[in-house]
VEXROVEX-687272 format. One line per field, with one value per residue (C-alpha): z, y, x; residue in one letter; residue number from 0. Coordinates in steps of 0.2 Angstrom, whole numbers. Each point is the difference from the previous one (the first is absolute). Layout:
# residues N
c3 = Z, ...
c2 = Y, ...
c1 = X, ...
resn = A, ...
resi = NUM, ...
***
This chain:
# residues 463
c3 = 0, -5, 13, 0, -7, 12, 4, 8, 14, 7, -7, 15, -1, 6, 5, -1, 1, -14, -3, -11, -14, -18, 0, 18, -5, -14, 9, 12, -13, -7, 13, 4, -18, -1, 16, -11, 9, -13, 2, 4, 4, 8, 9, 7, 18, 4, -10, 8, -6, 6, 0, -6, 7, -10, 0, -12, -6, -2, -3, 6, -5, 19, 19, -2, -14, 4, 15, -10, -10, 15, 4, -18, 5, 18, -8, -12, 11, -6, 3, 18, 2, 11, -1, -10, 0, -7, -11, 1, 20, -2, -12, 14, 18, 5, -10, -17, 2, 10, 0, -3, 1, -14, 8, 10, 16, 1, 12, 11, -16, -6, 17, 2, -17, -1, 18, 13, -2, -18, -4, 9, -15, -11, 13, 1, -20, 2, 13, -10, -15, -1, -19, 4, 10, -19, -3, 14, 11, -8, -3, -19, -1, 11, 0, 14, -2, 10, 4, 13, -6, -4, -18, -1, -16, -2, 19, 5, 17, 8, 12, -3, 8, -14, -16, 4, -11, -15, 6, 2, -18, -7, 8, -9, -16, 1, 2, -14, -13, 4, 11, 15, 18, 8, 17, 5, 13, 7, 10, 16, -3, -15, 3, -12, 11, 9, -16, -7, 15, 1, -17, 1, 16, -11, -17, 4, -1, -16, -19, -3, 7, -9, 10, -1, 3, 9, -2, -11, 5, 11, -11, -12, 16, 7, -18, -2, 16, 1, -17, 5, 20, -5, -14, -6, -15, 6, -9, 4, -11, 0, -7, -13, -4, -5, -11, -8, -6, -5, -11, -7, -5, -7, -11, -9, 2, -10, -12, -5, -1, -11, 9, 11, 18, -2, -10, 11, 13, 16, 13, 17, 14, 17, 7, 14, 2, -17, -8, 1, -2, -18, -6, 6, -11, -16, 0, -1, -13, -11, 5, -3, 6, 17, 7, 20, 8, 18, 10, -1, -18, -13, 8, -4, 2, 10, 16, 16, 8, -12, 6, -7, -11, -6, -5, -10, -11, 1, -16, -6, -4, 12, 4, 6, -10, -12, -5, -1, -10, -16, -13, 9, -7, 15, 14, 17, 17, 16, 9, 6, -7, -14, -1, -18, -9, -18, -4, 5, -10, -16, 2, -2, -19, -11, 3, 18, 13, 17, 14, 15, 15, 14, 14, 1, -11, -17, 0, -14, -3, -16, -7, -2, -12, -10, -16, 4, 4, -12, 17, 18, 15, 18, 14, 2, -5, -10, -11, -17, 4, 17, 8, 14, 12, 0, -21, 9, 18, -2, -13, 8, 14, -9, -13, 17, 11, -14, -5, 18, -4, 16, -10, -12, -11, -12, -15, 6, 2, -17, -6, 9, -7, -18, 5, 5, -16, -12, 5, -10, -18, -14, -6, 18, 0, 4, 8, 14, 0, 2, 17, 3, 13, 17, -3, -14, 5, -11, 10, 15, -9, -12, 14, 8, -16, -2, 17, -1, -16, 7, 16, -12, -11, 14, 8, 17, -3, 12, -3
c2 = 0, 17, 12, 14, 18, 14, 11, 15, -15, 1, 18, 9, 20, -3, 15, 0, 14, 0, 11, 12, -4, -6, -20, -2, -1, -12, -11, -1, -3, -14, -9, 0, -6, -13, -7, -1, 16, 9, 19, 15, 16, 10, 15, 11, 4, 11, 5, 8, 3, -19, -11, -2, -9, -8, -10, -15, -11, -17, -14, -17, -18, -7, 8, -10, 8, 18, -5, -5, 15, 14, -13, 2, 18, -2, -11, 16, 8, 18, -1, 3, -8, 12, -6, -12, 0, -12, 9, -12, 1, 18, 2, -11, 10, 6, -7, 5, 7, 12, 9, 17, 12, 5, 16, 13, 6, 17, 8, -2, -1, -15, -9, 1, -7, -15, -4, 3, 7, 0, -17, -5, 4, -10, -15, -1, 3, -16, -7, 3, -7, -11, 0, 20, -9, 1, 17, 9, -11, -10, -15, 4, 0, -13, -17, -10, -11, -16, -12, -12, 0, -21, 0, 17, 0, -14, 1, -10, 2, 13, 8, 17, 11, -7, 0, 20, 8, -11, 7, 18, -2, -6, 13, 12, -8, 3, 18, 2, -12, 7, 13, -10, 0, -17, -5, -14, -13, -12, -13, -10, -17, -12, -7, 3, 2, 14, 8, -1, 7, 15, 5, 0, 13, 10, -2, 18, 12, -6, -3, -16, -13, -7, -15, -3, -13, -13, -19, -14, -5, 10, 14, -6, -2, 16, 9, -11, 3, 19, 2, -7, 10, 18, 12, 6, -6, -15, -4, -12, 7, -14, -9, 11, 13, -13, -6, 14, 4, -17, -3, 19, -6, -16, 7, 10, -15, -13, 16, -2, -16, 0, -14, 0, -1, -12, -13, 1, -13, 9, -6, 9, -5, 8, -1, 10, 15, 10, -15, -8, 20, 1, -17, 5, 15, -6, -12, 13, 8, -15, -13, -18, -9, 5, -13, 6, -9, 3, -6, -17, 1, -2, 3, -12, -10, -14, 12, 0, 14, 12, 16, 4, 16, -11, -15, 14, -2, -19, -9, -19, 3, -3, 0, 14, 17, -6, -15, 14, 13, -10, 9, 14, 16, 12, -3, 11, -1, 8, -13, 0, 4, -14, -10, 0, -4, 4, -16, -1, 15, -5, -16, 13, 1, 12, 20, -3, 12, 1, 12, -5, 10, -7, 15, 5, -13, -9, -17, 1, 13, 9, -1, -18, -2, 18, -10, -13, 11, 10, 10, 2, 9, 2, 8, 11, 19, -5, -11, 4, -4, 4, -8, 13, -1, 19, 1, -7, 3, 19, 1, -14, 8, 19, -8, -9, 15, 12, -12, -5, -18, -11, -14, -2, -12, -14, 11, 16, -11, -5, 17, 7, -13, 5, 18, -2, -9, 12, 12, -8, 4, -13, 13, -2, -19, -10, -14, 13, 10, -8, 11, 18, 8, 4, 17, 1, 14, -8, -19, 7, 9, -13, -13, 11, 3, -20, -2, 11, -6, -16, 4, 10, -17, -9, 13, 3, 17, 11, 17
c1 = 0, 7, 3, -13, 4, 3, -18, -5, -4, 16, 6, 12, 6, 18, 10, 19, 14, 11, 18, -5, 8, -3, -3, -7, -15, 1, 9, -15, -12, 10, 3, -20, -3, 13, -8, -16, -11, -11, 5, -15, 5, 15, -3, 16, -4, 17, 14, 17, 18, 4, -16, -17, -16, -11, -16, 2, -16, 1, -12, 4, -7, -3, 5, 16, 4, -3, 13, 12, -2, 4, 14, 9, -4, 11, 13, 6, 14, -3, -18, -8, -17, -11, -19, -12, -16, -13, -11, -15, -1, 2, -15, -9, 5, -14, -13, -4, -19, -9, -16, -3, -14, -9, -5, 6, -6, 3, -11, -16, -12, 10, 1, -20, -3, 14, -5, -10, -16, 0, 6, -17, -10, 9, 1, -19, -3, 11, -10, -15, 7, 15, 2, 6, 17, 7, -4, 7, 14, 16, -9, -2, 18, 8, 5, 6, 15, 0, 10, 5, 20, -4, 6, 11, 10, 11, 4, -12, -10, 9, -13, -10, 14, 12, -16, -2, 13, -7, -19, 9, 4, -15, -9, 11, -1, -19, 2, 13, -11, -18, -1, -6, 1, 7, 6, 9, -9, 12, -9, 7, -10, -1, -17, -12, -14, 8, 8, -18, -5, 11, -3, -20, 3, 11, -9, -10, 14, 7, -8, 10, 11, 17, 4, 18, 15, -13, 7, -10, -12, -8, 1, -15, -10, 4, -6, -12, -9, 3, -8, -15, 0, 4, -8, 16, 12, 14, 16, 12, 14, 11, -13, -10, 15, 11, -13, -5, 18, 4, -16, 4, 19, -6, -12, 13, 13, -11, -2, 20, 0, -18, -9, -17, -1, -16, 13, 17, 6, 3, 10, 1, 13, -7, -16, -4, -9, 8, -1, -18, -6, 12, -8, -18, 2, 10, -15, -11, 9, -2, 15, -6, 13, 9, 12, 3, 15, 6, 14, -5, -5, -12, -16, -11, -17, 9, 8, -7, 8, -8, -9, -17, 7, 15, -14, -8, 17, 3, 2, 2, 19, 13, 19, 12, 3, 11, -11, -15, 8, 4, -6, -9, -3, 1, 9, -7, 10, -5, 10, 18, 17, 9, -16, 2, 17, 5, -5, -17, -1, 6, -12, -15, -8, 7, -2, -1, -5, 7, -6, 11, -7, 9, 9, 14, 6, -9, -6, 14, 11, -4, 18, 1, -12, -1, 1, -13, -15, -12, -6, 10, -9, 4, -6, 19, 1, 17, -5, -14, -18, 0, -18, -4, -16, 0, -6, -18, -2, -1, -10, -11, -5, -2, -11, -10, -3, -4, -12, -2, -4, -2, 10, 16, -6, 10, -9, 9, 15, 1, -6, 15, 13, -9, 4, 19, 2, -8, 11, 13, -2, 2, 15, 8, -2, 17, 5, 9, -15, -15, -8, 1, 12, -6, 2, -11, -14, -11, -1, -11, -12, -4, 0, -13, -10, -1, -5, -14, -7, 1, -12, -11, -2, -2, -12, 11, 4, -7, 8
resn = X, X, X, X, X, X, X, X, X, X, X, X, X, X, X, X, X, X, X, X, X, X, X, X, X, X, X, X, X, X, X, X, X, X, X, X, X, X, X, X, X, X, X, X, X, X, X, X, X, X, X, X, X, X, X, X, X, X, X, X, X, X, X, X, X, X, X, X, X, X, X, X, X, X, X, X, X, X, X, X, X, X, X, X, X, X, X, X, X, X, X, X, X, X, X, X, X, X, X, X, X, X, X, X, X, X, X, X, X, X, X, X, X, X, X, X, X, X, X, X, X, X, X, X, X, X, X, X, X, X, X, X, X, X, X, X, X, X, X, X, X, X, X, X, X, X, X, X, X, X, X, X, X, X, X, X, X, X, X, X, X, X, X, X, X, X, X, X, X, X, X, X, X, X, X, X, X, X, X, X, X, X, X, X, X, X, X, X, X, X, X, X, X, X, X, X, X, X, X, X, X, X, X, X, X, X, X, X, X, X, X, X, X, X, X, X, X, X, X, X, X, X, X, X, X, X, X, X, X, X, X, X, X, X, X, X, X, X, X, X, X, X, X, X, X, X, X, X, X, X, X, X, X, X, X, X, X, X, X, X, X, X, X, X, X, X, X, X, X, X, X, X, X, X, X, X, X, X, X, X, X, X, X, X, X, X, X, X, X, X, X, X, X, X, X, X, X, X, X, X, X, X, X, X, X, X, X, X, X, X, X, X, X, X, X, X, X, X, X, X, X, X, X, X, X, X, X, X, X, X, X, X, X, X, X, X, X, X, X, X, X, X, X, X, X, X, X, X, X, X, X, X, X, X, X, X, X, X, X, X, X, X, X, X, X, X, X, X, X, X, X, X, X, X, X, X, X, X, X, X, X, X, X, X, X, X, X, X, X, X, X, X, X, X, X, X, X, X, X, X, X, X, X, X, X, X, X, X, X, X, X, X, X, X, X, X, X, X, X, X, X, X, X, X, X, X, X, X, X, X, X, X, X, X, X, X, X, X, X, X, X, X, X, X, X, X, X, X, X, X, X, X, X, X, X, X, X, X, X, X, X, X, X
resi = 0, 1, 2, 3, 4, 5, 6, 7, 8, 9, 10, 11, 12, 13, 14, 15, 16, 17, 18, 19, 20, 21, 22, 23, 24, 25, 26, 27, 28, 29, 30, 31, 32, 33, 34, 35, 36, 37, 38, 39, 40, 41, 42, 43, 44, 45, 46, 47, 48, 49, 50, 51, 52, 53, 54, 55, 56, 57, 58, 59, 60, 61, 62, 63, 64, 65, 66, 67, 68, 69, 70, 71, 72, 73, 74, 75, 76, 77, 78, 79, 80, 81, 82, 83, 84, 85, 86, 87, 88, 89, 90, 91, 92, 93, 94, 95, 96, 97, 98, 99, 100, 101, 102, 103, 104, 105, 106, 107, 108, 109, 110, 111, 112, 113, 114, 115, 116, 117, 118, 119, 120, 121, 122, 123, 124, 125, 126, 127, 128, 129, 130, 131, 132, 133, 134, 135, 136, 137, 138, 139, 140, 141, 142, 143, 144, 145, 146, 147, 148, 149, 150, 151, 152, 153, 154, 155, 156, 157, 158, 159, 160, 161, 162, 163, 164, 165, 166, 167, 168, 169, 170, 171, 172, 173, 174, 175, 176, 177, 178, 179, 180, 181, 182, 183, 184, 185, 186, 187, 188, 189, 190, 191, 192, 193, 194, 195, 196, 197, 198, 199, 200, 201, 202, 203, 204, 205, 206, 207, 208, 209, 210, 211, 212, 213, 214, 215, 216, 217, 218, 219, 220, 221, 222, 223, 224, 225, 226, 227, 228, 229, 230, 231, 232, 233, 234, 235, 236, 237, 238, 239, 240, 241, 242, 243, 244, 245, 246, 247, 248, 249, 250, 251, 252, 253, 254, 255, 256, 257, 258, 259, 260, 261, 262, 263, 264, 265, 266, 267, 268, 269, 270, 271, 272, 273, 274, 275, 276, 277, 278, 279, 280, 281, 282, 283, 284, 285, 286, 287, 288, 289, 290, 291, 292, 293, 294, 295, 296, 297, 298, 299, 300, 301, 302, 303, 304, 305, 306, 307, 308, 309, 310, 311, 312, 313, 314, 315, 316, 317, 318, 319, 320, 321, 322, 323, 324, 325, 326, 327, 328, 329, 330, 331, 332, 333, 334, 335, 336, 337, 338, 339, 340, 341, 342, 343, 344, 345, 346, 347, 348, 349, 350, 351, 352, 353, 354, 355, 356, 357, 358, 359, 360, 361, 362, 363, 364, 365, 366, 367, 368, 369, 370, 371, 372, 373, 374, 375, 376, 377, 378, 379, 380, 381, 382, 383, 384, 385, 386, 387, 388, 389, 390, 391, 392, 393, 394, 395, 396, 397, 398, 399, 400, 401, 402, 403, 404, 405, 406, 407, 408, 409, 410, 411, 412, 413, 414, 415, 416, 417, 418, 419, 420, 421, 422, 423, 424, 425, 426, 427, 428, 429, 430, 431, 432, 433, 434, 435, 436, 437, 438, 439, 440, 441, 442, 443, 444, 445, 446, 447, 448, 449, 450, 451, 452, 453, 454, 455, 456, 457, 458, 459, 460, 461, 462
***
């Protein structure tokens, strides 16, 4: 396995003071980029007769690295080390959200009318009518991020202290992308009864709930129940967000390779939360024939230990992954690094299509088999076709409140996954461009629009 490429991840601002004379400072830089960091900005801090301070940027591939990096840095006798910070925990001191008002309070006019005795009019208009919440409090316009840190990333279950900067994020990815107001909710129990319990006595401040980072199985319960106790929209993103940007980028992926989603063979390593929700909604989109395998394999008619979402998914055929994948059109993992080795791949039918989707690291590392795919995706920033959950979610829960919707619906999923992949013309087609950047003003807005057109089909819109 190839090692990974220095990222922003494990990017540190080191400061050093340098003689002031000409070379110093290349000398630095080369030592950094022979030891393989990935060089950002230099900044001159101080600059005298003798010496100069400067802040250097490096990116590194892993924490060991980045320490080997400030020691090439010490190991240069003319160089004097001073500080080193870690850029990534210095973005995160402090925590990366807050909440601000959106009016100011200037005098004794204001005060009377934002609280006390003004705010009393609004509070029984509520009172009187409950639909008016949306009209005159936050609840238009926020979500609530829940987790109960079981499933965190690719950390595994580290606790809800630890899940909160990834709930920070997402909060602030929500604002960036839409325009709306989240807050993280990091709960101290995994039991579903008390984390659907907890979310019910919080449902009426907020207008909709992204449930986040809760481990298989319990996760589709959690959803499922919640959807059916509170009157606001529910979206497990790990679930529905990874489907909706896998479906988009396989639409356009079978579109350079010229075949039909009803007619290719499908195989899929990984079946737990993401996994079952991607198969649930490629079937919708028209897949005939899915082929689920887990860490014990094929999953098939003849298991026993199978849970009732992976039976929806089991299938005649068995064997292991390699046995499976023989002549399949499309590969899909949401599984573990390695799972899938370059000769798996080339035992795949002709114009193959690989979405490889495992954290940090692939199921198979995109450069051992650049010449035998038709389509590569991941789920990293620094490779092409980059599937990111933040293409749907946003957009997701814009199009729902605007529309306010009590439910996000598998029709407004596919309507979003549609959306994202319209977005890519058939000019702009490649097989390294087959979904639109994040940064793309134009995902959110016409994720929301698909949304909303959905609920007025389905005649849940209530705006």
């Amino acid at each position: 396995m190839s090692q990974l490429n220095p990222n922003p991840s494990y990017s540190l601002t080191i400061r050093v003071q340098l003689p002031n004379r000409a070379g110093m400072l290349s000398s630095a830089i080369r030592a950094l980029a022979d030891a393989g960091g990935n060089m950002g900005q230099i900044d001159l801090i101080q600059r005298t007769h003798k010496i100069s301070v400067r802040d250097i940027t490096v990116d590194a591939s892993s924490s060991e690295h980045a320490e080997k990096l400030v020691e090439v840095l010490k190991a240069i006798p003319e160089v004097r080390f001073l500080d080193v910070r870690d850029r990534t925990f210095n973005l995160h001191r402090g925590g990366k959200i807050s909440i601000k008002s959106k009016i100011e309070v200037k005098g004794q006019d204001d005060l009377a009318m934002v609280y006390t005795p003004g705010v009393g009019r609004v509070c029984n208009a509520i009172a009187e009518n409950k639909k008016k919440v949306y009209d005159y409090t936050i609840k238009c316009n926020t979500i609530a991020v829940v987790t109960d840190g079981s499933a965190v990333l690719g950390l595994g279950n580290i606790g809800p202290e630890a899940a909160l900067p990834v709930m920070e994020g997402k909060a602030m990815l929500f604002k960036e992308f839409a325009g709306l107001d989240a807050f993280p909710i990091c709960l101290a129990t995994q039991d579903v009864d008390e984390i659907v319990k907890t979310v019910k006595y919080l449902a009426p401040t907020f207008g909709g709930v992204n449930l986040e980072d809760i481990s298989a199985p319990r996760c589709f319960e959690v959803e499922k129940r919640l959807k059916a106790e509170i009157d606001i929209p529910v979206f497990h993103d790990d679930q529905h967000g990874t489907a909706i940007v896998v479906v988009a980028a396989m639409l356009n992926a079978l579109k350079v390779v010229n075949k039909e989603i009803d007619r290719v063979r499908i195989v899929m390593n990984g079946a737990g939360a993401s996994g079952i929700a991607v198969a649930r909604l490629l079937r919708k989109a028209g897949a005939a024939t899915i082929l689920m395998c887990d860490s014990q394999g094929c999953i098939n008619e003849q298991r026993s230990d199978l849970t009732p979402e992976k039976m929806e998914f089991a299938r005649p055929e068995s064997g292991s992954l390699g046995d499976v994948i023989k002549g399949a059109d499309v590969f899909v993992g949401l599984s573990v690094a390695g799972a899938l080795t370059p000769e798996m791949v080339r035992s795949m039918a002709p114009d193959r299509i690989v979405f490889a989707m495992a954290n940090p690291i692939p199921e198979i590392q995109p450069e051992l088999v650049e010449n035998d795919v038709a389509v590569m995706a991941t789920g990293r920033s620094d490779y092409a076709n980059q599937i990111n959950n933040v293409l749907a979610f946003p957009g997701i829960f814009r199009g729902a409140l605007d529309a306010r919707v009590k439910q996000i619906t598998t029709e407004m999923h596919l309507g979003a996954a549609q959306a994202i992949a319209s977005l890519v013309s058939s000019t702009e087609l490649a097989p390294d461009f087959i979904i639109p950047s994040v940064f793309d003003p134009r995902v959110s807005q016409a994720v929301s629009a698909a949304v909303q057109q959905a609920a007025r089909q389905q005649g849940l819109a209530h705006s």
